[in-house]
Structure formats: structure tokens, C-alpha cells
mmCIF file of the N, C-alpha and C atoms, coordinates in Angstrom:
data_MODEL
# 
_entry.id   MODEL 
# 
loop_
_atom_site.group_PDB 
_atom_site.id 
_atom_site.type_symbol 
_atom_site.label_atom_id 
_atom_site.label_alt_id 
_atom_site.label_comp_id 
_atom_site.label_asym_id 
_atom_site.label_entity_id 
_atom_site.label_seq_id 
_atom_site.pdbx_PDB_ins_code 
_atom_site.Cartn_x 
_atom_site.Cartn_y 
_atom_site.Cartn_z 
_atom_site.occupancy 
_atom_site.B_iso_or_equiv 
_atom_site.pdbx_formal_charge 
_atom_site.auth_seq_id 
_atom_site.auth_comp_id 
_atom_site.auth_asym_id 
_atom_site.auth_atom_id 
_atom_site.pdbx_PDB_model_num 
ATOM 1   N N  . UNK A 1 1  ? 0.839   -1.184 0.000  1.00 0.00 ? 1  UNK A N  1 
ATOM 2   C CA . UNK A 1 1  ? 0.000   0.000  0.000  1.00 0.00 ? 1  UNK A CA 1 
ATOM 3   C C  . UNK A 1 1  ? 0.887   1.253  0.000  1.00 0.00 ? 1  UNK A C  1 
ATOM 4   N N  . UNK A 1 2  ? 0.503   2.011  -0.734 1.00 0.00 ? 2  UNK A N  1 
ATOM 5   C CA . UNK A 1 2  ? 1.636   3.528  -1.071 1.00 0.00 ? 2  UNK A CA 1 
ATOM 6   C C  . UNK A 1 2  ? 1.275   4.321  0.486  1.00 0.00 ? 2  UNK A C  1 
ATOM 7   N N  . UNK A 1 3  ? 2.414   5.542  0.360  1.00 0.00 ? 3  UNK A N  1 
ATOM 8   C CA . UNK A 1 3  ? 2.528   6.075  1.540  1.00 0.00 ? 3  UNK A CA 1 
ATOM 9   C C  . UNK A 1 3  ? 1.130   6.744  1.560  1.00 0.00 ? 3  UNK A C  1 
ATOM 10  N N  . UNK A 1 4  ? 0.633   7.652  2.096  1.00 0.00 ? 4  UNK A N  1 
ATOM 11  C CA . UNK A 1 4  ? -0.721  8.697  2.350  1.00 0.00 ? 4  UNK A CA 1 
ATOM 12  C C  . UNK A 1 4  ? -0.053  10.097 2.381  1.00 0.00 ? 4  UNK A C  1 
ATOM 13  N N  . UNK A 1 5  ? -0.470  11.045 2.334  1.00 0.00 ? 5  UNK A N  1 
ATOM 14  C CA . UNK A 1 5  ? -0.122  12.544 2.126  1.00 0.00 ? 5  UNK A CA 1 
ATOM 15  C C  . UNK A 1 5  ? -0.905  12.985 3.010  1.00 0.00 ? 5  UNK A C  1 
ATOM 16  N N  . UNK A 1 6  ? 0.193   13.576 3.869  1.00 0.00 ? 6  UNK A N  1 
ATOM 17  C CA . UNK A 1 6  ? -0.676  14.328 4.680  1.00 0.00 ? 6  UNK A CA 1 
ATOM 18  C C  . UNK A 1 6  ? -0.723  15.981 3.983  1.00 0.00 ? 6  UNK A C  1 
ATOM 19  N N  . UNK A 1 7  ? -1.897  16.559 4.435  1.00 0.00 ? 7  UNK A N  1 
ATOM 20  C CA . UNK A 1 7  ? -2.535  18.015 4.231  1.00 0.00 ? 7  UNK A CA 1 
ATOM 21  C C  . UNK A 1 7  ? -1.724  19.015 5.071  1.00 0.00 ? 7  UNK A C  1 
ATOM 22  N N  . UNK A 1 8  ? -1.221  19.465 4.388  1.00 0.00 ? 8  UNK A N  1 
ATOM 23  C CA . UNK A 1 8  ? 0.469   20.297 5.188  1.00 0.00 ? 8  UNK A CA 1 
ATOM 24  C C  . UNK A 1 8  ? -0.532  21.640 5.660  1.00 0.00 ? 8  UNK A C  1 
ATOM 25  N N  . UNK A 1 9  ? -1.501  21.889 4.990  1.00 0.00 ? 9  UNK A N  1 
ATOM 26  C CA . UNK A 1 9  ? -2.385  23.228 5.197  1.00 0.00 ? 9  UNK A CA 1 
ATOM 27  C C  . UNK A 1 9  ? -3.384  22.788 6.665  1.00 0.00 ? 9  UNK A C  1 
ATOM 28  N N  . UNK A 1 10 ? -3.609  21.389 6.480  1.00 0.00 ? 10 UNK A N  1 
ATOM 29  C CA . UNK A 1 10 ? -4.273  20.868 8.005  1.00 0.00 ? 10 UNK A CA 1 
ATOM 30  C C  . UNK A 1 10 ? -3.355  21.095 9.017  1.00 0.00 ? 10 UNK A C  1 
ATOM 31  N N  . UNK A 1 11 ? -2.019  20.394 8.486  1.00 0.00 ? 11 UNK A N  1 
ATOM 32  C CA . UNK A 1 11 ? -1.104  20.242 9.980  1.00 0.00 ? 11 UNK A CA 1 
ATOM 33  C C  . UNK A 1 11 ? -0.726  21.195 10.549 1.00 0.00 ? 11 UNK A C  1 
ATOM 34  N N  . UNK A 1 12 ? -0.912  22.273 9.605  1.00 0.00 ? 12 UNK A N  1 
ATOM 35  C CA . UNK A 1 12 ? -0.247  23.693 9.794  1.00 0.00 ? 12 UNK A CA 1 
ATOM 36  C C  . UNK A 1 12 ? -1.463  24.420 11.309 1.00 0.00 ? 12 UNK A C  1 
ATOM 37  N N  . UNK A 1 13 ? -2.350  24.196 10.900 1.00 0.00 ? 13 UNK A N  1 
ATOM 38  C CA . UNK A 1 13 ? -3.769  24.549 11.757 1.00 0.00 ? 13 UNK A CA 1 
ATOM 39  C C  . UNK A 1 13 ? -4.422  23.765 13.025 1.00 0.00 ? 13 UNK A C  1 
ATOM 40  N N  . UNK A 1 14 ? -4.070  22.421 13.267 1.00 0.00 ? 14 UNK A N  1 
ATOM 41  C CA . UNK A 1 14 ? -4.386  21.399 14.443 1.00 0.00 ? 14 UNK A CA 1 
ATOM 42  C C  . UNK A 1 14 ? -3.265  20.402 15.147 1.00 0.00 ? 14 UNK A C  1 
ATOM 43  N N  . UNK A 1 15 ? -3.451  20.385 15.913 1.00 0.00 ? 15 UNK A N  1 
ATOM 44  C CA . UNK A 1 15 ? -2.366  19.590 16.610 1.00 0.00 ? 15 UNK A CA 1 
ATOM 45  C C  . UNK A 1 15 ? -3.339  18.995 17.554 1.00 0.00 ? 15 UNK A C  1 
ATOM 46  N N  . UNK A 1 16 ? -2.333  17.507 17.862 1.00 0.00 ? 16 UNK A N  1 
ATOM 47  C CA . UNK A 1 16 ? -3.098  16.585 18.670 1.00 0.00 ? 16 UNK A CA 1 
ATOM 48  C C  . UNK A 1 16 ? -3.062  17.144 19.972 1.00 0.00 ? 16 UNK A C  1 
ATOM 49  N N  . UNK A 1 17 ? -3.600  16.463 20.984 1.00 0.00 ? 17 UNK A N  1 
ATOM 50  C CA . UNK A 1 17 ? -3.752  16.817 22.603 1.00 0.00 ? 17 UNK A CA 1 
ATOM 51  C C  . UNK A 1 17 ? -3.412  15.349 23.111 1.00 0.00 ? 17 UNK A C  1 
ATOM 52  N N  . UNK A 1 18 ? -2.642  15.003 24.281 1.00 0.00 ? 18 UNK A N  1 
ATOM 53  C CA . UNK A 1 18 ? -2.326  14.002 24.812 1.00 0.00 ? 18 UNK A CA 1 
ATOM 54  C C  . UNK A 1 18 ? -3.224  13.083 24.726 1.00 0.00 ? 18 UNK A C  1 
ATOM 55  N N  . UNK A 1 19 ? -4.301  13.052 24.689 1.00 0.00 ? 19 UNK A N  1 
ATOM 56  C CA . UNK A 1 19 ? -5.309  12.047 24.722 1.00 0.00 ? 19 UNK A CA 1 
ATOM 57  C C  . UNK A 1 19 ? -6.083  11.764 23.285 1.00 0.00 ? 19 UNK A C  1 
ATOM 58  N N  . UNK A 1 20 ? -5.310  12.327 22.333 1.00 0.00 ? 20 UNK A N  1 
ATOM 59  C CA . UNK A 1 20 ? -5.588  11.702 20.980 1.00 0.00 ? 20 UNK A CA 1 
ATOM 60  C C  . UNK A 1 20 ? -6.830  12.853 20.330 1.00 0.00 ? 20 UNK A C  1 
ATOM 61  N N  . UNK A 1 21 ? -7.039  13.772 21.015 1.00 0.00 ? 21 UNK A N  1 
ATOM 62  C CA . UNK A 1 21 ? -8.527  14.468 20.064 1.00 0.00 ? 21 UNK A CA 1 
ATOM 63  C C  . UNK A 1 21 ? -7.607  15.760 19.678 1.00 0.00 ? 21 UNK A C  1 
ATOM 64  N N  . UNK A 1 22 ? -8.034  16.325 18.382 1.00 0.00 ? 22 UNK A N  1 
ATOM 65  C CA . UNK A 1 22 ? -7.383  17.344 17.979 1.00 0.00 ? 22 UNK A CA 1 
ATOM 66  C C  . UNK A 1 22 ? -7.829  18.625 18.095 1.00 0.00 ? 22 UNK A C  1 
ATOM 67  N N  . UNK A 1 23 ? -6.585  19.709 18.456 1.00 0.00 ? 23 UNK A N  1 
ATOM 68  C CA . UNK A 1 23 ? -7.239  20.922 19.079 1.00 0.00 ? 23 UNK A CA 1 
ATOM 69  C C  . UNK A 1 23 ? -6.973  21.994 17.814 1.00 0.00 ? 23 UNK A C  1 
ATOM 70  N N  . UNK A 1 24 ? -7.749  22.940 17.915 1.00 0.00 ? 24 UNK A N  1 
ATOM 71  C CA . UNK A 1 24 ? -7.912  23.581 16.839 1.00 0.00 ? 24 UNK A CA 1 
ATOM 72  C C  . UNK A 1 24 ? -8.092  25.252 17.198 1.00 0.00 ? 24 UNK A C  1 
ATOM 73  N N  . UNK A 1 25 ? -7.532  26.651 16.677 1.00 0.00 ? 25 UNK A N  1 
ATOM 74  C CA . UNK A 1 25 ? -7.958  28.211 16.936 1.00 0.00 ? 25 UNK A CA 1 
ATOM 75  C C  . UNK A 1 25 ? -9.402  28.374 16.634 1.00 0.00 ? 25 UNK A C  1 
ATOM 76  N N  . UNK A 1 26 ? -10.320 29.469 17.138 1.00 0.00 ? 26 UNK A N  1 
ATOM 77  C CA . UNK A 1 26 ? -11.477 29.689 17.040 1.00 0.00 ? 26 UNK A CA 1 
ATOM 78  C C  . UNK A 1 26 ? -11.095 31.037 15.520 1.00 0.00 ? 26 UNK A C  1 
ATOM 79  N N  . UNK A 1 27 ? -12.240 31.204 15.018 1.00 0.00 ? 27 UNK A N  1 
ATOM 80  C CA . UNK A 1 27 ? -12.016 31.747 13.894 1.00 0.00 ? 27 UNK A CA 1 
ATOM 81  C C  . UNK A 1 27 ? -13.082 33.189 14.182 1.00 0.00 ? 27 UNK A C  1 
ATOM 82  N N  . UNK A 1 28 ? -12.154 33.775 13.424 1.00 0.00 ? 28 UNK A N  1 
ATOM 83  C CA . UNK A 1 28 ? -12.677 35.721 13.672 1.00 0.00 ? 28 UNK A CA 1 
ATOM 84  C C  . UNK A 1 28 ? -11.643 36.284 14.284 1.00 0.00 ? 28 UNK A C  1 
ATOM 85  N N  . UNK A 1 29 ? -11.058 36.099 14.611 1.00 0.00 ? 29 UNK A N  1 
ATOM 86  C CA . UNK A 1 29 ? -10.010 37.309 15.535 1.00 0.00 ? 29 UNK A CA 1 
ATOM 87  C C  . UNK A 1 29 ? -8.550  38.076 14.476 1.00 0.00 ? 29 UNK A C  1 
ATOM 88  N N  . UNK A 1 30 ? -9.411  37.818 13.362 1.00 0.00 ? 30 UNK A N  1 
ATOM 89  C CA . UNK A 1 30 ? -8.046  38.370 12.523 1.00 0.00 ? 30 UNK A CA 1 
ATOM 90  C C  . UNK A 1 30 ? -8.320  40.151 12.034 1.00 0.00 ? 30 UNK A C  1 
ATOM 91  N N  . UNK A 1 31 ? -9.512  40.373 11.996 1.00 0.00 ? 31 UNK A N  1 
ATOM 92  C CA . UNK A 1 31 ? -10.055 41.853 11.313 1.00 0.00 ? 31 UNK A CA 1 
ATOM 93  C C  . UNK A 1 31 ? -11.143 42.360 11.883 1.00 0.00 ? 31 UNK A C  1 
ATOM 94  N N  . UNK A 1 32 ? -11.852 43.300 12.018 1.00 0.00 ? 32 UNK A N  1 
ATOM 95  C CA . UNK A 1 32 ? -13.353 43.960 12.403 1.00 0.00 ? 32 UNK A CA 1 
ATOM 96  C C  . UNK A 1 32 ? -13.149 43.790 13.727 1.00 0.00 ? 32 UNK A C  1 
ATOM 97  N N  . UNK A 1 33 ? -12.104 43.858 14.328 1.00 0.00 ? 33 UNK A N  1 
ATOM 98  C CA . UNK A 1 33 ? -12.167 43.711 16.016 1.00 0.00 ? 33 UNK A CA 1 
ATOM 99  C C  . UNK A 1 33 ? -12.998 44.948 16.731 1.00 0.00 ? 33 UNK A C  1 
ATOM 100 N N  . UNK A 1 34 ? -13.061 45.981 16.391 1.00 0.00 ? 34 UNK A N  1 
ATOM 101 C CA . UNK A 1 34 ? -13.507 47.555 16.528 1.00 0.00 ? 34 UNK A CA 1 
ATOM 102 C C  . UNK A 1 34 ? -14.763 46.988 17.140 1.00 0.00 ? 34 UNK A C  1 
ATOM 103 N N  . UNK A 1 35 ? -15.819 46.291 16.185 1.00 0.00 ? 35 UNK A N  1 
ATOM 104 C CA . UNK A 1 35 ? -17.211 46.548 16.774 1.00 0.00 ? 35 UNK A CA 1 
ATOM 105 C C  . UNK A 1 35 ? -17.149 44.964 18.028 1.00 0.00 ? 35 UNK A C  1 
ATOM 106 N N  . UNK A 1 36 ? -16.401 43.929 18.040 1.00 0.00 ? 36 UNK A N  1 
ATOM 107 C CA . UNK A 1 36 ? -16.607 43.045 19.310 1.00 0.00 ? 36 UNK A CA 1 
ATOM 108 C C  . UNK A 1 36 ? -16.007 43.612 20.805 1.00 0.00 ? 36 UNK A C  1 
ATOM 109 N N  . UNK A 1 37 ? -16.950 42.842 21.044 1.00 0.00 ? 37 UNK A N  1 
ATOM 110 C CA . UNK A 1 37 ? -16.287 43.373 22.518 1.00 0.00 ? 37 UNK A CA 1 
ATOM 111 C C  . UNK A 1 37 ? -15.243 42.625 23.651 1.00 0.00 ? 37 UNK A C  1 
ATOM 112 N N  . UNK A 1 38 ? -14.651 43.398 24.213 1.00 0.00 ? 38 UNK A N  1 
ATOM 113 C CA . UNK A 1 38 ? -13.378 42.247 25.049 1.00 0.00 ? 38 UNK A CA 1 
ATOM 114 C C  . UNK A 1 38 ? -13.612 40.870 25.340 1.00 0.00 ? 38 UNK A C  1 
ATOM 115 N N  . UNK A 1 39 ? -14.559 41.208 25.929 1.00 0.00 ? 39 UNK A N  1 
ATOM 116 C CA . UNK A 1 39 ? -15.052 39.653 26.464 1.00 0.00 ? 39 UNK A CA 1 
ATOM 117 C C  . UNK A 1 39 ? -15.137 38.768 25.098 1.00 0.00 ? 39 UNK A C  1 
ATOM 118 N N  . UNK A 1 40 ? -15.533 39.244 23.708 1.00 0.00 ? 40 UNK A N  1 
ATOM 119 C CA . UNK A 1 40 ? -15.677 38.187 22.801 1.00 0.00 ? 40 UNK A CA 1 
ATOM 120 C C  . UNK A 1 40 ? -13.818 37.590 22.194 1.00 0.00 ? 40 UNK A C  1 
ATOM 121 N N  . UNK A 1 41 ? -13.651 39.151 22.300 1.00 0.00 ? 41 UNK A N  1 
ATOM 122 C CA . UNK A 1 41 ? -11.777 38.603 21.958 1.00 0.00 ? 41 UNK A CA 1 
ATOM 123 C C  . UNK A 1 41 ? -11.267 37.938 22.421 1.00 0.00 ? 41 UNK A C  1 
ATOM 124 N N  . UNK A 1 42 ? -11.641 37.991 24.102 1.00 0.00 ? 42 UNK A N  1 
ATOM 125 C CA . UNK A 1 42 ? -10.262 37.251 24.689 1.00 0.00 ? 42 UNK A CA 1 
ATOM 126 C C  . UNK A 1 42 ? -11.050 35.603 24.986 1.00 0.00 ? 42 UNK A C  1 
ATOM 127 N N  . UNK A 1 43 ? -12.194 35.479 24.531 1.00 0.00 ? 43 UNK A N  1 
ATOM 128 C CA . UNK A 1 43 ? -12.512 33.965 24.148 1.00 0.00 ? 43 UNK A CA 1 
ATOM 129 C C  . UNK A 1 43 ? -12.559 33.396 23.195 1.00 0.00 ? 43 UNK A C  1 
ATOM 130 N N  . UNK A 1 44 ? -12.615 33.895 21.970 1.00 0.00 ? 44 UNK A N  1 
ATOM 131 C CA . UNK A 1 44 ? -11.758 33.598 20.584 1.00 0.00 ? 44 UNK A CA 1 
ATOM 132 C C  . UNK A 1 44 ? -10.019 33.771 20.986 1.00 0.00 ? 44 UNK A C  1 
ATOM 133 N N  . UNK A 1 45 ? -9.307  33.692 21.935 1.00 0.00 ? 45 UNK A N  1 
ATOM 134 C CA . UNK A 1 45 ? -7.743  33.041 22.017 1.00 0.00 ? 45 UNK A CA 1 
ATOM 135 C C  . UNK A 1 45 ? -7.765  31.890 22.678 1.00 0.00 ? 45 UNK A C  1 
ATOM 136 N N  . UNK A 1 46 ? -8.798  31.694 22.811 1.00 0.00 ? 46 UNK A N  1 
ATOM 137 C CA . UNK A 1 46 ? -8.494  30.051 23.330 1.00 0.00 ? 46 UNK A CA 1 
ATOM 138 C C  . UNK A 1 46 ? -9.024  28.730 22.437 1.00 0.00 ? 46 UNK A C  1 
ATOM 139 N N  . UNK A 1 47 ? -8.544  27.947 23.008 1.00 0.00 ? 47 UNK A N  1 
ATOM 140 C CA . UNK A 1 47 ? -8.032  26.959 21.787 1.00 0.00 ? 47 UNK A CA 1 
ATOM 141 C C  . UNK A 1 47 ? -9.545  25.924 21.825 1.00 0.00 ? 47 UNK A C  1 
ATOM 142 N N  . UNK A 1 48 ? -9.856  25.497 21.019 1.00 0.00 ? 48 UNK A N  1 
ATOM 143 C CA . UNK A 1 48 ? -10.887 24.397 21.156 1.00 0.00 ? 48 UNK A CA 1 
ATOM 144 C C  . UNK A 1 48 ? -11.236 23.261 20.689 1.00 0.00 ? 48 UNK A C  1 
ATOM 145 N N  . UNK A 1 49 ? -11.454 22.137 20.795 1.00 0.00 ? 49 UNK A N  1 
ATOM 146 C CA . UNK A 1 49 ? -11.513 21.042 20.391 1.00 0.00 ? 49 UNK A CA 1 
ATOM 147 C C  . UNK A 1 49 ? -12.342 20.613 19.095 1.00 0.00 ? 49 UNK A C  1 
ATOM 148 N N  . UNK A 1 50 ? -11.609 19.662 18.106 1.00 0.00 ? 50 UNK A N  1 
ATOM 149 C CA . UNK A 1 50 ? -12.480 19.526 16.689 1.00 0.00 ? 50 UNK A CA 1 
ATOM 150 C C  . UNK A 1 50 ? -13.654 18.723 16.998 1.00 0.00 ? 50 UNK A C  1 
ATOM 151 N N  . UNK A 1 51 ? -15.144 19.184 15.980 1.00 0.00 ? 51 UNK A N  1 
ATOM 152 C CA . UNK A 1 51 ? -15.961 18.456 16.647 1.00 0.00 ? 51 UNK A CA 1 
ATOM 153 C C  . UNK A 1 51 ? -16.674 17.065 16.031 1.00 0.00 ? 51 UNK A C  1 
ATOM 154 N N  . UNK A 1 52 ? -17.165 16.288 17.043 1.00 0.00 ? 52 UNK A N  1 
ATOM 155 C CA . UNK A 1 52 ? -16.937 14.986 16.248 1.00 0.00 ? 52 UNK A CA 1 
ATOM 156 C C  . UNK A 1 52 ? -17.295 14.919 14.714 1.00 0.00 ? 52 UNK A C  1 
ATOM 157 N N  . UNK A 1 53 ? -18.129 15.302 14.310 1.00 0.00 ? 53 UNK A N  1 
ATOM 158 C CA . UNK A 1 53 ? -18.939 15.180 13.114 1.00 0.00 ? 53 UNK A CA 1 
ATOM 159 C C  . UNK A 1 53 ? -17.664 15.090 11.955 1.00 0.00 ? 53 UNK A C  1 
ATOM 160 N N  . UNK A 1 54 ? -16.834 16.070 12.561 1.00 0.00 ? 54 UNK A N  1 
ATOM 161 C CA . UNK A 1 54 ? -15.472 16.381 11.370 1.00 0.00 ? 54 UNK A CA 1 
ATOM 162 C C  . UNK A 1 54 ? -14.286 15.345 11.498 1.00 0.00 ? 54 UNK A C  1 
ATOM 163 N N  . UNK A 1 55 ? -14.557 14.312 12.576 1.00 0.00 ? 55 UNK A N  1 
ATOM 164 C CA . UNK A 1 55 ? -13.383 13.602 13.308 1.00 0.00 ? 55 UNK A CA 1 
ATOM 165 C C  . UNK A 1 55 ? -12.692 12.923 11.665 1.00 0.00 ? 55 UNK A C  1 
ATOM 166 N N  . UNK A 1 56 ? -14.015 12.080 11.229 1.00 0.00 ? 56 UNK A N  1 
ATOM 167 C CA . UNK A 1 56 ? -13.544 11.005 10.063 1.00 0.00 ? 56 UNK A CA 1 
ATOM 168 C C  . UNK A 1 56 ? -12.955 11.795 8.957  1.00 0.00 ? 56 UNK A C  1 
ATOM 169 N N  . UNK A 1 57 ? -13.155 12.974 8.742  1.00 0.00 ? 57 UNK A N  1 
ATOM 170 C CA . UNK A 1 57 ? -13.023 13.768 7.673  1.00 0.00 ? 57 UNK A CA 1 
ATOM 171 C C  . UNK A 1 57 ? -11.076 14.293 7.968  1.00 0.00 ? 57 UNK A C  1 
ATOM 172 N N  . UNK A 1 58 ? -10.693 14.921 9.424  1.00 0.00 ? 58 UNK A N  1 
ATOM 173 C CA . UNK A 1 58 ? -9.355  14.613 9.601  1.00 0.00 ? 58 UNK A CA 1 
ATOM 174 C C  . UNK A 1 58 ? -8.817  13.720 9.792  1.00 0.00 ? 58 UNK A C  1 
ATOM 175 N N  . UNK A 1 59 ? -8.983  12.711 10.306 1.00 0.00 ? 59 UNK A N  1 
ATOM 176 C CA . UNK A 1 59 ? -8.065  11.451 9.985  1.00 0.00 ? 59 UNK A CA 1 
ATOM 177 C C  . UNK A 1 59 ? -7.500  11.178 8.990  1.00 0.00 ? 59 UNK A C  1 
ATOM 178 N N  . UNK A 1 60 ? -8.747  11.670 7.389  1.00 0.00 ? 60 UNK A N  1 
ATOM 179 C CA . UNK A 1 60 ? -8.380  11.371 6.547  1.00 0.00 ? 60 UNK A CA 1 
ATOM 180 C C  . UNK A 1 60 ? -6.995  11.917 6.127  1.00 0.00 ? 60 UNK A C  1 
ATOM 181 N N  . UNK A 1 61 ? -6.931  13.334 6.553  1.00 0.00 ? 61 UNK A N  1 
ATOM 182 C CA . UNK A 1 61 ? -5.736  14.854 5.776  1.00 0.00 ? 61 UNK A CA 1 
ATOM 183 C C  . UNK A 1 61 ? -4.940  14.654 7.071  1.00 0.00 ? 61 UNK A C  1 
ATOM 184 N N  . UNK A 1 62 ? -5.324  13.948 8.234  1.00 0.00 ? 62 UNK A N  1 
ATOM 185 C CA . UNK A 1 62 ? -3.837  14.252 8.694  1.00 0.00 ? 62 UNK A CA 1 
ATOM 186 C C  . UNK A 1 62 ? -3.816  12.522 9.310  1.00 0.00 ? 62 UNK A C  1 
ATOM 187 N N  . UNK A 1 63 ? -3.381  11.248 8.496  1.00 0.00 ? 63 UNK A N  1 
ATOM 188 C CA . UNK A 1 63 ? -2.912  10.141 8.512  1.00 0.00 ? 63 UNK A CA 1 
ATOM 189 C C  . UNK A 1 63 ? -2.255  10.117 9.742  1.00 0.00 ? 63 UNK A C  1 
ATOM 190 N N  . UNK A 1 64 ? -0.470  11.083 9.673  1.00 0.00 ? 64 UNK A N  1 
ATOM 191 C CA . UNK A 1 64 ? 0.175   10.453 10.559 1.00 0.00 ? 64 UNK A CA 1 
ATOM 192 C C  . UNK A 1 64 ? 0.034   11.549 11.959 1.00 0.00 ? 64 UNK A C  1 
ATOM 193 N N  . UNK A 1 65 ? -0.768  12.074 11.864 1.00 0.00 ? 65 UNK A N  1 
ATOM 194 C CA . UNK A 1 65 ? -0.830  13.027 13.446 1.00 0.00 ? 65 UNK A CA 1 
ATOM 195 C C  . UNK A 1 65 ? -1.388  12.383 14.681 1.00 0.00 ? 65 UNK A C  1 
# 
């Protein structure tokens, strides 16, 4: 069976967590910060877990992670 390719644009974006589930950035915190408010910023920097529905779909793009 040939090697698998991993998705260098996935690996670049998730990394595993000791216990095998992959953690992932919340999305929005790059532009239009002006109209959110603190409280929404500083909970978009924390990190959050992928959710199952998408599990089978990364396994696929990231084989060896």
C-alpha cells in the first residue's frame, strides 16, 4: 500500500492533545475587532476542540498526526 499525504495546510492549523482528540484556533479574531467586545476577543484566544462530526473527515488529511 503507497505512503498517504498528509494536508500540510491541516497540519499547519491542528495539533493533537495528549489524549488523541485534535485541538484547533477559534475563527474571527483576525479583522473587524472595533465593533466586538473584550469579552468576545479574549474567548476567541483560546483553543478548542475539533468536533466529532469532522473527526472522520481529519483522519483522513492528517494520517500520521
Amino acid at each position: 500500500m503507497p505512503k498517504l499525504k498528509t494536508n500540510k495546510a491541516a497540519a499547519k492549523r491542528f495539533s493533537v492533545t495528549g489524549t488523541g482528540e485534535l485541538k484547533r484556533q477559534k475563527a474571527g479574531k483576525q479583522h473587524i475587532l472595533t465593533k466586538k467586545t473584550r469579552k468576545t476577543k479574549r474567548d476567541l484566544r483560546k483553543t478548542e476542540l475539533v468536533n466529532s462530526a469532522n473527526k472522520k473527515t481529519m483522519k483522513k488529511i492528517l494520517p500520521y498526526l
